[in-house]
N, C-alpha and C positions, 0 to 999 in steps of 0.2 A: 303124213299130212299132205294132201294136194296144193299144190304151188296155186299164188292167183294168177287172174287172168292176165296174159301180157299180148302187146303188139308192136309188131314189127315196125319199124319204121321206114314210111317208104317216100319217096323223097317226090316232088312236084312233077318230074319226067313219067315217071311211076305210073303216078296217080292218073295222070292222062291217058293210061293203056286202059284202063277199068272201065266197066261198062258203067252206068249210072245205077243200075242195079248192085254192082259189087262195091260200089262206091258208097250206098247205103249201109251195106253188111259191114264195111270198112269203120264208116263213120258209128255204126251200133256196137260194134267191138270198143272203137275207143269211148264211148258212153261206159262199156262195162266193166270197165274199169275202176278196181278200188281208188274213194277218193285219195287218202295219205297213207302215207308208210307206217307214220305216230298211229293213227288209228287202226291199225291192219291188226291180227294177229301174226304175221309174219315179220316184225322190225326185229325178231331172236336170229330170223335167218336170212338178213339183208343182204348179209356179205354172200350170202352161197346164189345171189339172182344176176341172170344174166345182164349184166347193166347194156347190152345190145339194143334192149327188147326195153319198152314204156312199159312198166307195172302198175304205176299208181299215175291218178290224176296233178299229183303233187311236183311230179314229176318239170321240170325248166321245161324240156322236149314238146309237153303235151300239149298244151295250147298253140304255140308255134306248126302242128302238126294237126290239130284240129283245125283251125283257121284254115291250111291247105286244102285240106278236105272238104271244108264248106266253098271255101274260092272256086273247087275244080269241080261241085258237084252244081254250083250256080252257072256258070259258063257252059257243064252240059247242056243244060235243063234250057238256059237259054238259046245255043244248038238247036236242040229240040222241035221248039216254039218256033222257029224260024220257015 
């Protein structure tokens, strides 16, 4: 069985290294992420996931970590515009 999607988590220092473009691919990664664990096929094999890594949207981490991503992708963009 292939494992679902996961991401890394990378912390607000991080995120300011990334271009706006990889900030996208960032931000589409955690979009593709299964919504919950309840509803995954994989809740038989929770214990065996790297809890390093954001699996599910369900996730405490993930919006805390989405939000970052939107914060640091608005402040490029506004760069940008500049």
């Amino acid at each position: 069985m292939v494992q679902p999607r996961r991401i890394r988590i990378l912390t607000p220092r991080e995120l300011e290294t990334l271009t706006v473009e990889r900030l996208l691919a960032y931000r589409a990664k955690a979009l593709s992420l299964e919504n919950t664990l309840a509803g995954s096929d994989y809740r038989d094999t929770a214990a065996s996931l790297d809890m390093t890594f954001i699996w599910f949207k369900d996730d405490s981490r993930w919006q805390p970590l989405f939000d970052s991503i939107l914060r640091e992708l608005a402040r490029k963009q506004k760069l940008r515009g500049r």
